[in-house]
C-alpha positions, -999 to 999 in steps of 0.1 A, spaced: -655 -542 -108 -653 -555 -74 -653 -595 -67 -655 -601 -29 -648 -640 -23 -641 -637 14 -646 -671 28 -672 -677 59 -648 -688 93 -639 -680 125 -621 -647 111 -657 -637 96 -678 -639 136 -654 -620 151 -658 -582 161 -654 -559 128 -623 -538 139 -622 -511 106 -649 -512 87 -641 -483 57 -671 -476 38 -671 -462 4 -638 -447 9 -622 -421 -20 -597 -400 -22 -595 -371 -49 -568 -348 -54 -588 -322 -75 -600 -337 -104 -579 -369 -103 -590 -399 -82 -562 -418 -66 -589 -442 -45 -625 -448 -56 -652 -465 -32 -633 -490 -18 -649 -511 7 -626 -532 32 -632 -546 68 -606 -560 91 -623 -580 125 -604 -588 153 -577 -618 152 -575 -613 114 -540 -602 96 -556 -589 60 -533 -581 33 -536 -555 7 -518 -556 -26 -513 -537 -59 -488 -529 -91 -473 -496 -84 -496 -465 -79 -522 -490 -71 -533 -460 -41 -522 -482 -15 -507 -458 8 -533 -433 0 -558 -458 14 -533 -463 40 -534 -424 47 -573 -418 48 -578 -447 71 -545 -430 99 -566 -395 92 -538 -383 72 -559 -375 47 -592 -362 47 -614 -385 27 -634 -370 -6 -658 -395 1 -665 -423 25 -663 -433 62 -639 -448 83 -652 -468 116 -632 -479 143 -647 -504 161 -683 -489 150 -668 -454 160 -663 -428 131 -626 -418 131 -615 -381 136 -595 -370 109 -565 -367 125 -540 -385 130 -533 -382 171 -571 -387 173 -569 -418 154 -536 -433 171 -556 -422 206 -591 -443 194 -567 -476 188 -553 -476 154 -513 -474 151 -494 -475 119 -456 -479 104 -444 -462 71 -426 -472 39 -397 -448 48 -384 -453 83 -395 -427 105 -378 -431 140 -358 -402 158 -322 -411 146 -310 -395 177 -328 -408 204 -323 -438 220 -342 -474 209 -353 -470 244 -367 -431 238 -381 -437 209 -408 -464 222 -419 -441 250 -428 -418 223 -451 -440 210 -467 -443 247 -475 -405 252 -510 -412 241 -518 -433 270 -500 -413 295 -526 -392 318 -500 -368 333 -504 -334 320 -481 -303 318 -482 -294 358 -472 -333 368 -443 -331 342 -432 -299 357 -432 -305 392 -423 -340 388 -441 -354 420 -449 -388 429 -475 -392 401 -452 -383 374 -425 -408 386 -448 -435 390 -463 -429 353 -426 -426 341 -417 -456 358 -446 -477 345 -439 -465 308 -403 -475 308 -413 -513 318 -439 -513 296 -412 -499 267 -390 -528 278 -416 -555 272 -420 -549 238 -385 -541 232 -381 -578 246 -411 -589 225 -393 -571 190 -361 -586 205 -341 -551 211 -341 -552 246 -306 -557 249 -299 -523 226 -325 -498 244 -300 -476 253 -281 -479 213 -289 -447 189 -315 -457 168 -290 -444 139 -268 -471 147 -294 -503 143 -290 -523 112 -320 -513 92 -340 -548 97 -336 -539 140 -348 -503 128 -383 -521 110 -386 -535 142 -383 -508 164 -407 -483 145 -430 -517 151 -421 -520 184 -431 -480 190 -464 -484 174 -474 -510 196 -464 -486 229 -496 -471 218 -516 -503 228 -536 -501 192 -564 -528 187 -553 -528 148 -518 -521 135 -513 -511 100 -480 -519 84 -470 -503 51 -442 -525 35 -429 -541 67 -404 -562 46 -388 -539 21 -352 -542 16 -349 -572 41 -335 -605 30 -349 -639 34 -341 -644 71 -353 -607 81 -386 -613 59 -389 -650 78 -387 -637 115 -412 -604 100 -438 -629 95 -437 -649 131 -437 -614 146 -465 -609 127 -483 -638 137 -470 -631 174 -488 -598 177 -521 -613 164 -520 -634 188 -518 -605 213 -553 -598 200 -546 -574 176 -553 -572 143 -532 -565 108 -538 -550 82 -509 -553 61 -494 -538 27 -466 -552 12 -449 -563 -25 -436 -596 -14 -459 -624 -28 -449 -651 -5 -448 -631 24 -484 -621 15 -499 -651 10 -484 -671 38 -493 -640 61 -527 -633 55 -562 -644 60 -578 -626 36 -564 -606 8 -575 -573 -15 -562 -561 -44 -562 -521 -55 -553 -518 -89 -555 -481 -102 -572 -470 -69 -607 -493 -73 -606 -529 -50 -603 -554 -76 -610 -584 -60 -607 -598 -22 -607 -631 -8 -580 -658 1 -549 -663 -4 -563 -697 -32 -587 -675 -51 -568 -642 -51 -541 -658 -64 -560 -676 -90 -574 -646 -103 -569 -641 -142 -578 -600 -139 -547 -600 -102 -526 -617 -130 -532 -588 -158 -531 -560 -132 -494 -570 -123 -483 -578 -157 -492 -542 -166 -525 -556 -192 -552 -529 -191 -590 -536 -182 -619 -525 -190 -622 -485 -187 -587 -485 -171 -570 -449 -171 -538 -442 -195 -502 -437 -183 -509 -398 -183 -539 -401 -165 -520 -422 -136 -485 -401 -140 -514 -371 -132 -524 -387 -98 -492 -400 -88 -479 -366 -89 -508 -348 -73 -508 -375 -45 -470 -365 -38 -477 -330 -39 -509 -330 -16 -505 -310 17 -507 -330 45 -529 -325 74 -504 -305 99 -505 -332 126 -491 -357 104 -452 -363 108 -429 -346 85 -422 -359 49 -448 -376 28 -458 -409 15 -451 -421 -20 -475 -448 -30 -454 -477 -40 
């Protein structure tokens, strides 16, 4: 079913970031992915699109170890991933979600130097006697918060409620705490819903202005034009299986990408039932109990 047009480049010689391997996801007898194959290497932004209940964010969650893959591998820079999701976030992989998930409460400020704990060394007896090697950890974390409230462009609302941003500051921000976790590859699920035009505009040269930090994007999202001008390369899930990848040109140009979004069936594709059936087993799996609280419905 697959049609893999990836072009050769300078993209294609550079290190091999994710490499996912054969990965499938079944929620007992329903398959919401099936052996999907997908690499990202470094300096690459790859974008990966679908109709609705495609099995995008299920993908999304068995590469974060939010799910436990039926099937399949995940590598991290030629390292098998532990399924969990501190373990992954710890190896180099950071992620946002398609509903917001900051700490309304807390301060824009707070909320990035959650995202830092995993790079912090102190441990409980240094955060409870507070000595010299605590401050200076604390003190490093806060400017290192600052920068990338600076790079988001928030520094001049760290100490605001993150309640109180408008909700394109709030993309940024949960952005902005993913990167505190100095990932190598930062996945963003539907960085653009809801914004308008400008929001979506200044979402793409952020984009381009963290891979040019060095790190590399993988990216889903249901904004066409966004997409396309984004990405290097480009994959398509329709009905959980990885249609077809390549450019922007050739995805695009693709009769079957055409059919998929226009709701035609192919060739053994599953009824309405059958997807209803794993749509609604996907939003009732139990999540691992590291994951955050709430869960992700593919969109």
């Amino acid at each position: 079913m697959t049609t893999d047009t990836t072009t050769k480049g300078t993209t294609a010689t550079g290190e091999t970031v994710l490499d996912a391997r054969g990965v499938t996801m079944r929620f007992g007898g329903l398959t919401a992915v099936r052996n999907v194959n997908l690499t990202v290497n470094s300096g690459e932004i790859v974008g990966l699109i679908g109709p609705n209940g495609a099995g995008k964010t299920t993908f999304f969650n068995c590469l974060t170890g939010l799910y436990i893959p039926t099937e399949g591998e995940v590598r991290y820079k030629d390292q098998v991933l532990p399924p969990k999701s501190f373990k992954v976030t710890a190896a180099g992989i950071a992620r946002t979600f398609q509903n917001i998930r900051l700490f309304a409460n807390m301060t824009v400020l707070e909320n990035v130097l959650v995202g830092r704990h995993t790079r912090t060394k102190e441990g409980l007896w240094s955060a409870l006697l507070r000595g010299p090697g605590f401050h200076k950890a604390e003190a490093a974390s806060r400017e290192r918060a600052m920068e990338l409230l600076e790079f988001v462009g928030l520094d001049a609302k760290a100490e605001h409620l993150a309640r109180n941003l408008p909700y394109g500051e709030q993309r940024k921000l949960e952005i902005a705490r993913a990167l505190a976790s100095e990932p190598g590859l930062l996945l963003l699920d539907e960085p653009t819903a809801g914004m308008n035009p400008q929001e979506t505009r200044a979402t793409e040269e952020l984009v381009f202005a963290i891979r040019d930090k060095g790190i590399a994007v993988l990216v889903i999202e249901h904004d066409m034009r966004f997409i396309f001008n984004l990405c290097d390369r480009v994959a398509v899930l329709v009905q959980g299986e990885k249609l077809v990848e390549g450019d922007s040109a050739t995805v695009q140009g693709d009769e079957r990408v055409v059919a998929a979004y226009l709701g035609e069936p192919f060739e053994d594709a599953p009824g309405k039932e059958e997807i209803a059936e794993v749509e609604a087993a996907e939003a009732n799996a139990d999540a691992p109990t590291d994951a955050a609280p709430g869960k992700e419905n593919d969109r």
